[in-house]
C-alpha positions as CSV (number, residue, x, y, z in Angstrom):
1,X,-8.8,-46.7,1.8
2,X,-6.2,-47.7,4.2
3,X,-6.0,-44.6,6.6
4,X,-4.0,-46.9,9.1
5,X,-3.5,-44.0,12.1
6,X,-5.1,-41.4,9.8
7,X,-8.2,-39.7,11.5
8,X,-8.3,-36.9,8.7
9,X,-11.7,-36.2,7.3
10,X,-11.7,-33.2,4.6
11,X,-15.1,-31.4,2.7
12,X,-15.0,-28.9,0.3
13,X,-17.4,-26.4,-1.4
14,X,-17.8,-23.9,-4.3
15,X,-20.5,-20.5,-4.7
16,X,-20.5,-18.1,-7.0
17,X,-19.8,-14.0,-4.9
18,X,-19.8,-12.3,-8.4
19,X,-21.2,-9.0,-8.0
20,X,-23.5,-6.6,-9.6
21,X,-22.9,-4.5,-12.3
22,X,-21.9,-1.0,-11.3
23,X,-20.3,-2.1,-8.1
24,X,-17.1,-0.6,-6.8
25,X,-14.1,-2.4,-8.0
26,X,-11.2,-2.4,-5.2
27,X,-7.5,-2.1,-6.1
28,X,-6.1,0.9,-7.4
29,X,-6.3,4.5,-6.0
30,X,-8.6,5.7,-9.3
31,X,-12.1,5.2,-9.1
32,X,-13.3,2.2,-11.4
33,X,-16.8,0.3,-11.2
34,X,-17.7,-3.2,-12.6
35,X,-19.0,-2.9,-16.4
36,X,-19.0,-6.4,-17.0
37,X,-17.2,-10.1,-16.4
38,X,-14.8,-11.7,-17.6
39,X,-15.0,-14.7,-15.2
40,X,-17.2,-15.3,-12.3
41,X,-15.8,-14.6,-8.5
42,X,-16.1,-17.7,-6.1
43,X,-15.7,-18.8,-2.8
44,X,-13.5,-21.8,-2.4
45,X,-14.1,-23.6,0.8
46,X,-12.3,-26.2,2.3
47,X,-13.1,-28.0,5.8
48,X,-10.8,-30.1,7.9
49,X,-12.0,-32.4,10.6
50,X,-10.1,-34.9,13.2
51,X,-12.2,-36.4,15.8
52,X,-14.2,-33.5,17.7
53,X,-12.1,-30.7,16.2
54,X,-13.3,-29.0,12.9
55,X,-12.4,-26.1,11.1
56,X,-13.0,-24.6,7.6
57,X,-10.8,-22.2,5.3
58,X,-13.1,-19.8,2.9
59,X,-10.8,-18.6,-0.4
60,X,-12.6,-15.4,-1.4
61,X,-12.0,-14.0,-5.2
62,X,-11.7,-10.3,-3.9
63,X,-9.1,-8.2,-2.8
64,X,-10.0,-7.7,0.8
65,X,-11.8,-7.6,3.4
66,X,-11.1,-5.1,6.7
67,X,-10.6,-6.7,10.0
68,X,-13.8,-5.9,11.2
69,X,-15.6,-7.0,9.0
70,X,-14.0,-10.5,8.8
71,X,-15.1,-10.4,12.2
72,X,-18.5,-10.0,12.3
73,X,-19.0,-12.4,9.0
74,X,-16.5,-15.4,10.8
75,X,-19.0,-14.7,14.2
76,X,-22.1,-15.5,11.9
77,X,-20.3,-18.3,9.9
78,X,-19.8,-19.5,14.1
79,X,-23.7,-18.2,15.0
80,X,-24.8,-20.6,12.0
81,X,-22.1,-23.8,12.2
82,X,-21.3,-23.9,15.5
83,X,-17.7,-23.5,14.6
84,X,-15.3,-21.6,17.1
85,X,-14.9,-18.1,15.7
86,X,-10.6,-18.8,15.7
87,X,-11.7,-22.2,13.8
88,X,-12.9,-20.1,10.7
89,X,-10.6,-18.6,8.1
90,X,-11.6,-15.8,5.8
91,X,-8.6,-15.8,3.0
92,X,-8.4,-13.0,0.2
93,X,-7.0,-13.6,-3.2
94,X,-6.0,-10.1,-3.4
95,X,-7.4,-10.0,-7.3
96,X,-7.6,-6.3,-8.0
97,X,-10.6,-7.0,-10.4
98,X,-13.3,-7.5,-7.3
99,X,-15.5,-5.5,-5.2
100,X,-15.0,-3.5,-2.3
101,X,-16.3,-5.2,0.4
102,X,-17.6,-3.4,3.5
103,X,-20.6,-2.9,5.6
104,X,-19.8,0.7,6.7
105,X,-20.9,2.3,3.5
106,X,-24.3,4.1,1.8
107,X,-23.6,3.5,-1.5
108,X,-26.5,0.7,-2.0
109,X,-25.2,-1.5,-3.9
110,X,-22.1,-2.0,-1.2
111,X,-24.7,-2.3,1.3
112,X,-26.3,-5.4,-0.9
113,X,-23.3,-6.9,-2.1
114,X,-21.9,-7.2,1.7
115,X,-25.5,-8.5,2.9
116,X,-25.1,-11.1,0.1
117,X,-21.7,-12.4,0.6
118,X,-22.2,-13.1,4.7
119,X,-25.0,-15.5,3.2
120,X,-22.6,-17.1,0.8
121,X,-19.8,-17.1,3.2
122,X,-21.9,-19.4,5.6
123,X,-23.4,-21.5,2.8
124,X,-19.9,-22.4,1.7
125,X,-18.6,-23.1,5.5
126,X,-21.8,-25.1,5.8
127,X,-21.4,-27.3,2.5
128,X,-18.3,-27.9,2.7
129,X,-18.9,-29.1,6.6
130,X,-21.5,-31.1,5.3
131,X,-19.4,-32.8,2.7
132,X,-16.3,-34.0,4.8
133,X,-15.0,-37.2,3.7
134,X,-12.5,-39.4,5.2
135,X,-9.5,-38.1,3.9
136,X,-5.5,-39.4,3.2
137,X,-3.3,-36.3,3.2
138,X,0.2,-35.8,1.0
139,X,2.6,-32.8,0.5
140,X,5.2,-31.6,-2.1
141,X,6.5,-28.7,-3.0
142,X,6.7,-27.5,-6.9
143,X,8.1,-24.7,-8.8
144,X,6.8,-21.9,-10.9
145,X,9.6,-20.0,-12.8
146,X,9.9,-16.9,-14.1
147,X,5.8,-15.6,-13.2
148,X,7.1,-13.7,-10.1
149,X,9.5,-10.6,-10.1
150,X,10.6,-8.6,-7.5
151,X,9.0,-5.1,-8.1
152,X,11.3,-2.8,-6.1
153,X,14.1,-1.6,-7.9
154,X,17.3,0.1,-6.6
155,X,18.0,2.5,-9.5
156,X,20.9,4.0,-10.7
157,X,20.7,7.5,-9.1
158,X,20.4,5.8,-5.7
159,X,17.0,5.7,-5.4
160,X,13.8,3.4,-4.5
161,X,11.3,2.8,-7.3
162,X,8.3,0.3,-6.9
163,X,7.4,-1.1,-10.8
164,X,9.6,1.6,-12.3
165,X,8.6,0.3,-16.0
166,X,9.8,-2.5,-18.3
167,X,13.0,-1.6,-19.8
168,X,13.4,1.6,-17.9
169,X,17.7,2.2,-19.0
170,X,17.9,4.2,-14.7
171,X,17.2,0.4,-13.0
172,X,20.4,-0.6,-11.3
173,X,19.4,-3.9,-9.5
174,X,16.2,-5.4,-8.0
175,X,15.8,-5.4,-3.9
176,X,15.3,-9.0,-2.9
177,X,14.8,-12.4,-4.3
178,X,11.5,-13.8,-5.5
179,X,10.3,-17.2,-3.6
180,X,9.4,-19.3,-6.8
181,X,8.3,-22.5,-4.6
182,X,4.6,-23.5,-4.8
183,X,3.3,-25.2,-1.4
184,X,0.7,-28.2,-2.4
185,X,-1.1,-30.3,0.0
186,X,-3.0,-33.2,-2.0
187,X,-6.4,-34.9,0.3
188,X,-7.3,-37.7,-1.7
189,X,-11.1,-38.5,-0.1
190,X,-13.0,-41.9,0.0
191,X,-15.3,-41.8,-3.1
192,X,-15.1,-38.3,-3.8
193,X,-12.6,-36.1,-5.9
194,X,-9.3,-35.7,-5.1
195,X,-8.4,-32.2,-3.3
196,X,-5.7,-30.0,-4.0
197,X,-4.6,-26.9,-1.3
198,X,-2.2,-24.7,-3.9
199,X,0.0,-22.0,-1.9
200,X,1.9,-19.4,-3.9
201,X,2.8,-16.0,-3.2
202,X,2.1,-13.0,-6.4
203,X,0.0,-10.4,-6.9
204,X,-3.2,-10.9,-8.8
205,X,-3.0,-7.4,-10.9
206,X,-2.3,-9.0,-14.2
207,X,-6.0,-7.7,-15.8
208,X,-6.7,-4.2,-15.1
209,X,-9.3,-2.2,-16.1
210,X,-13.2,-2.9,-14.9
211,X,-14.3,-6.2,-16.0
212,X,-15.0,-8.4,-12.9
213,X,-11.9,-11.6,-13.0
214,X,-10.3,-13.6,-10.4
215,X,-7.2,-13.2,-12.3
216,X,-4.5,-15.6,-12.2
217,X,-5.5,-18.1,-9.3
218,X,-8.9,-18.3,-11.1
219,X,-7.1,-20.0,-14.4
220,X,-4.9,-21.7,-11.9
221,X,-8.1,-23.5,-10.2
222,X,-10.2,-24.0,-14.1
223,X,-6.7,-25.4,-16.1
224,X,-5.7,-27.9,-12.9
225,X,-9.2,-29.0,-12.9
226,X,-9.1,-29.7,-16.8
227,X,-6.1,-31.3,-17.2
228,X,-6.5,-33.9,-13.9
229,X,-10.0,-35.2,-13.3
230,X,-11.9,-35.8,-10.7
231,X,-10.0,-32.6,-8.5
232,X,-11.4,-29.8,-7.1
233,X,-8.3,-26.7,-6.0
234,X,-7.9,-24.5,-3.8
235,X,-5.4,-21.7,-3.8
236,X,-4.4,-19.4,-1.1
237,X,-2.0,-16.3,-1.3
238,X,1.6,-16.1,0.1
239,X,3.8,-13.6,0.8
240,X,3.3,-11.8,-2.1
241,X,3.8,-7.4,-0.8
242,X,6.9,-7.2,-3.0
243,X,6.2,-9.0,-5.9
244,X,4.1,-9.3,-8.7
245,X,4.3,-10.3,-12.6
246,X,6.0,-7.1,-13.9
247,X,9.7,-8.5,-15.8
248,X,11.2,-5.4,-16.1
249,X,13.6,-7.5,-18.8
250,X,10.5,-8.5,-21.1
251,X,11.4,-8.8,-24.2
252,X,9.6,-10.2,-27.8
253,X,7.3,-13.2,-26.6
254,X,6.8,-11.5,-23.3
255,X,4.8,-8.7,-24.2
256,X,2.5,-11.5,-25.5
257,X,-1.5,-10.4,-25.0
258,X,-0.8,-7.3,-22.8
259,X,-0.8,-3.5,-22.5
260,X,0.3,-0.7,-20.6
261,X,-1.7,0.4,-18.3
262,X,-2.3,3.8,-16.6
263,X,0.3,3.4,-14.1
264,X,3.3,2.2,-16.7
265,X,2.5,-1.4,-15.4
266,X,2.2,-3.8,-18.4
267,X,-1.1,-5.9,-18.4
268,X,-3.6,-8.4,-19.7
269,X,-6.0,-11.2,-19.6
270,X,-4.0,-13.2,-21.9
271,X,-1.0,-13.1,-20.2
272,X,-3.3,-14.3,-16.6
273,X,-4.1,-17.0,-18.4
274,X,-0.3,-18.1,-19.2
275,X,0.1,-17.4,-14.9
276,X,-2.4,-19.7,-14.4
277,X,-1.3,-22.4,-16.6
278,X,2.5,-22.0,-15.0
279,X,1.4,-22.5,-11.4
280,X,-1.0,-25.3,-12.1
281,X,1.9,-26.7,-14.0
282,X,4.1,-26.5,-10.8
283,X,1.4,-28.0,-9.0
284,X,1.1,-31.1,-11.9
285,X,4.8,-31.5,-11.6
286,X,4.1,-32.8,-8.2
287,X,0.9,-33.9,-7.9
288,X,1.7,-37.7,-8.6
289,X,4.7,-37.6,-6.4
290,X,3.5,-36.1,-3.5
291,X,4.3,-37.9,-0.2
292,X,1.7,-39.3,1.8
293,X,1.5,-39.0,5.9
294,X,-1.2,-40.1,8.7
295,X,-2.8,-36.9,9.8
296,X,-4.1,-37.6,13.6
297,X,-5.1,-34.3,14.6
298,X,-5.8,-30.6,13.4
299,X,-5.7,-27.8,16.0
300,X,-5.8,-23.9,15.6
301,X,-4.8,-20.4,17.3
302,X,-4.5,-17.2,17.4
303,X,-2.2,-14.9,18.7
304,X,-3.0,-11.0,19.5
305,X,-0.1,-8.8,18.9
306,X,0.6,-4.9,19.0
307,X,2.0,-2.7,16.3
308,X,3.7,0.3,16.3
309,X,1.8,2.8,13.6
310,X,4.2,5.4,11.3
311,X,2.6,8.6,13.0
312,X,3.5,11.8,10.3
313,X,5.0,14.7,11.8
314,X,2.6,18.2,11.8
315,X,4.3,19.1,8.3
316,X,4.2,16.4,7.4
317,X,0.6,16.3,7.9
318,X,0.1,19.9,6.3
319,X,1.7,18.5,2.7
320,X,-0.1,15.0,2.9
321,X,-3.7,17.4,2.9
322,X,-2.4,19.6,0.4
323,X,-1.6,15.9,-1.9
324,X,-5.0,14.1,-0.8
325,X,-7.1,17.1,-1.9
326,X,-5.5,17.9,-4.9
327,X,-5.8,13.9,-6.3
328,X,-9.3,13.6,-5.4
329,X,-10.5,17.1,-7.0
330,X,-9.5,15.5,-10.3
331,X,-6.2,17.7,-10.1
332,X,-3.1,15.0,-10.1
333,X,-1.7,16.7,-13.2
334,X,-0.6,19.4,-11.0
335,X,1.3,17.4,-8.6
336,X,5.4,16.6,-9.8
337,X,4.9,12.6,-10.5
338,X,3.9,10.8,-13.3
339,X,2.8,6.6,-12.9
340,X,3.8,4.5,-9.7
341,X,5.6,7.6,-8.5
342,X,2.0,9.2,-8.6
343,X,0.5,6.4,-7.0
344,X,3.0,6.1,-4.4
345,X,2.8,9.5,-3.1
346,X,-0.8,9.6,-3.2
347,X,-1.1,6.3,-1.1
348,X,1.6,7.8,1.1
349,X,-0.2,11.2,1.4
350,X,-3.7,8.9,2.4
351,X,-1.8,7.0,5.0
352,X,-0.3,10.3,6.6
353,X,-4.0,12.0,6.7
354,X,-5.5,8.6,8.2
355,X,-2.7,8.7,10.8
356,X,-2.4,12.3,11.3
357,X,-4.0,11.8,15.4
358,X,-2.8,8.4,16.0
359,X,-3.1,5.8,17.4
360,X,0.5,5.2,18.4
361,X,-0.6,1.3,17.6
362,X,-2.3,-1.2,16.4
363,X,-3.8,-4.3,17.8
364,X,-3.8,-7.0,15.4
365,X,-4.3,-11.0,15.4
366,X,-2.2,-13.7,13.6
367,X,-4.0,-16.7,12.8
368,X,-2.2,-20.6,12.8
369,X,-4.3,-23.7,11.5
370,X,-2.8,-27.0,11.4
371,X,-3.4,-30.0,9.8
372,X,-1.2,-33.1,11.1
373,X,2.5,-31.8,11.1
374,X,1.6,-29.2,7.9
375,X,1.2,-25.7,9.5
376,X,-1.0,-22.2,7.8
377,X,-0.3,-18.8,9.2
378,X,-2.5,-16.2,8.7
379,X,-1.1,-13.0,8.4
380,X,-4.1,-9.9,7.7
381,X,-2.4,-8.0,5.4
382,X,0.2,-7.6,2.6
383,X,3.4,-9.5,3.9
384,X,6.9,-9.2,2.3
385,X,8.6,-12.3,0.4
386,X,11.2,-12.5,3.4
387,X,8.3,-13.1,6.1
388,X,6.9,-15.8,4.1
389,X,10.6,-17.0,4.1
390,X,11.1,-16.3,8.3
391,X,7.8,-18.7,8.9
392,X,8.7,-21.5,6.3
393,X,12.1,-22.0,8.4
394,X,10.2,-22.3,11.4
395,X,11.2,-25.7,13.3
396,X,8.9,-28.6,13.8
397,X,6.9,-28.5,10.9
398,X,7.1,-30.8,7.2
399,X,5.9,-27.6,5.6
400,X,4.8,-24.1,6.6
401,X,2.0,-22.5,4.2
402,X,1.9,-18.8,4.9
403,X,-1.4,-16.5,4.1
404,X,-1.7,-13.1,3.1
405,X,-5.0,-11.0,3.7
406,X,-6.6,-13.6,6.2
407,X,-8.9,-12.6,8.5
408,X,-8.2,-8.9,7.6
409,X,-6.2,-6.5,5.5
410,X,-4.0,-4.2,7.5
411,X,-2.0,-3.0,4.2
412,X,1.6,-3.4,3.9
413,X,4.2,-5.4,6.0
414,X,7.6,-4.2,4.8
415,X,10.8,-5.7,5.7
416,X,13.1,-3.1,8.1
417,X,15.7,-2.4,5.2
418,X,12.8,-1.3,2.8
419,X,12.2,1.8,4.9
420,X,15.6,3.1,4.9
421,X,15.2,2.2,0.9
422,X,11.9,3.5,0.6
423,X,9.4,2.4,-2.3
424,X,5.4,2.2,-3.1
425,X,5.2,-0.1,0.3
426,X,7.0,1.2,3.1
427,X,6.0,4.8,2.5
428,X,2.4,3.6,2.2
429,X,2.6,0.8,5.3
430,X,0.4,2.3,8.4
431,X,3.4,0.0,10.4
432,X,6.5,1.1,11.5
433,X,9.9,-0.2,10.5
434,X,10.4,-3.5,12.2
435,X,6.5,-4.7,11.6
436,X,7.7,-7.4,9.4
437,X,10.6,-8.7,12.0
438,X,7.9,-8.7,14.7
439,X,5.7,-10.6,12.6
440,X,7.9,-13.7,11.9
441,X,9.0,-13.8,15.8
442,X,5.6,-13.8,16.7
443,X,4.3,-16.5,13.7
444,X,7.2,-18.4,15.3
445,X,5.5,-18.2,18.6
446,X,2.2,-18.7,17.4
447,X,3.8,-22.0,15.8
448,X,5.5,-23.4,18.3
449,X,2.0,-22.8,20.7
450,X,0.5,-24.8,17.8
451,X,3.5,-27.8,17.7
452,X,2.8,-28.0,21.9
453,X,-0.9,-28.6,21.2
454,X,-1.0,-31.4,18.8
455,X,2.2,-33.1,20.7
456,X,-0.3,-33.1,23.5
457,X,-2.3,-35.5,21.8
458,X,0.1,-37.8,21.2
């Protein structure tokens, strides 16, 4: 292989994190708990290395994992490696068929599943360490139509309704534009498969129920795979907070191998699959095409920030208790709200009684990995379509890749307007309005720190 100025050297590795039966799923605001699987839950590593600088990227098939939490499991992945703790990504999926993760819990079989995945998470940093390869590095950027819809919906009475049902005759006009691009970074590696670094923003929350699935970006990784040999993929989540798979204009064909679910949001495995196959077709458009550069250099930060937190008022407060009570005694059928309305003044209640004392803010970290002149930022939480639009426009780079849930999960980061417009999000978000403004002037910060760095090498 001809790597001319190249210097790139990439590893990659695979475990199995499927949990026990009975386990906790995570996702929805009803209790559920695994009764069986439909597909197995991985870790998708990936390591980059140029000269003394290293640094590894862990894709986790669950929904998320808290802040500190990722913590403590990057600072053994760093304890065992020798990695820098800010040189170790911990990047959820968001599929809402997976386990709760957490360490601060009694139930036993939380306790066991947490103690087993800090294992796996350092066996998958360490393999994939172990297996870097040099490495010649190209980009592209694909298309997947028509798989991601807006879910907010301004509806004809002037109101704000998050997945207000397919066909619903009151919807008006969706809020916002979906981002339909699909971010592909292809290593090809000396004597070793060919690696492909797939980044798309959607919602996983196409299966429902309690069987154990990885949802869509698990078919995405099993039908690229298939169809081109010798590849292993790697998918990380965009900015996906205000969009899922929900085509509130379905029709015939569409309803294809799904149902309706408890909260009025149509769903199945069948139509993951056809997800799957439409982004790994976006990524096949490409794949052949993809234009090749010299990587000298990876380099990576982070940047510590401070949000304001949506504080209730004292009545606020009072009616929130009154909510949170009456949904966890069993009693929702007393409350006025029937599907996502239900869900979304529920989740808006929870936030009010979690926030009720404060704090007045948060302190939170944004994460930037770089490979070359190709830039990931890490964002630990839900992030709206139109941040993952702020960082791509950022200057300097051939192509920004932006992360949801990395290194954390701090909910919901709506744009400013969507508080005014309210919606499932923004009345749910911990964050204040103007989180998601603060976010994209700080990425651009945190990128620009990044673009000094490597030109220091240079």
């Amino acid at each position: 292989m001809d790597i001319g100025m190249n210097r790139l050297e990439v590893g990659v590795s695979r475990v199995d994190i499927t949990p026990m039966m009975g386990i906790k799923v995570r996702g929805y605001l009803i209790p559920r708990f695994a009764e069986a699987v439909l597909d197995p839950l991985q870790i998708n590593a990936i390591a980059f290395a140029a000269g003394e600088s290293r640094a590894v990227l862990l894709s986790l098939d669950l929904c998320r994992i808290g802040a500190s939490d990722a913590v403590r499991i990057r600072t053994f992945i760093a304890e065992q490696t020798g990695l820098p703790v800010d040189a170790i990504w911990l990047h959820c999926i968001h599929t809402h068929t997976g386990p709760e993760v957490t360490s601060e819990s009694d139930d036993v079989l939380l306790q066991e599943y947490y103690q087993m995945l800090r294992r796996r998470c350092v066996d998958a940093a360490s393999f994939a360490l172990a297996d870097l390869k040099p490495a010649k590095m190209g980009w592209a950027v694909g298309q997947a139509p028509n798989v991601a819809f807006i879910r907010r919906f301004r509806m004809k009475d002037g109101s704000v309704q998050t997945n207000p049902g397919v066909g619903n005759p009151n919807i008006d006009y969706p809020i916002g534009t979906v981002d339909e691009r699909v971010n592909v970074l292809r290593f090809d590696r000396e004597g070793d498969k060919s690696v492909v670094l797939v980044n798309f923003g959607n919602h996983p929350d196409t299966v429902g129920g309690c069987k154990i699935s990885a949802d869509w970006p698990g078919f995405l990784r099993r039908t690229f795979e298939k169809a081109i040999d010798n590849t292993f993929c790697v998918f990380c989540n965009g900015a996906q907070g205000d969009v899922n798979h929900v085509n509130v204009n379905a029709k015939d064909g569409d309803f294809n191998d799904m149902f309706m679910d408890f909260d009025d949001v149509s769903r199945g495995y069948g139509h993951t699959r056809h997800m799957g196959n439409v982004v790994a077709a976006a990524v096949m458009q490409v794949y052949d095409k993809v234009n090749y550069v010299d990587v000298e250099n990876i380099s990576f930060l982070k940047r510590d920030i401070e949000i304001p937190t949506s504080v209730p008022t004292a009545e606020e407060a009072a009616r929130a208790h009154e909510i949170v009570a009456l949904h966890e005694a069993g009693r929702d059928a007393e409350l006025p709200y029937k599907g996502m309305m239900l869900t979304t003044v529920v989740a808006e209640a929870r936030r009010m009684v979690r926030l009720e004392h404060g704090p007045d803010h948060f302190d939170m970290s944004i994460f930037g990995l770089c490979v070359g002149d190709f830039a990931m930022v890490g964002i630990p939480g839900e992030p709206f379509t139109g941040i993952g639009r702020g960082l791509k426009e950022a200057e300097g780079w051939k192509l920004v890749l932006p992360c949801c849930l990395t290194n954390g999960a701090e909910a919901y980061f709506p744009m400013k307007d969507a508080y005014d417009e309210g919606g499932y999000e923004a009345r749910s978000s911990s964050f204040k309005a103007g989180v998601a403004e603060q976010i994209i002037e700080e990425g651009k910060m945190l990128l620009r720190d990044l673009r000094r760095e490597i030109d220091t090498y240079r």
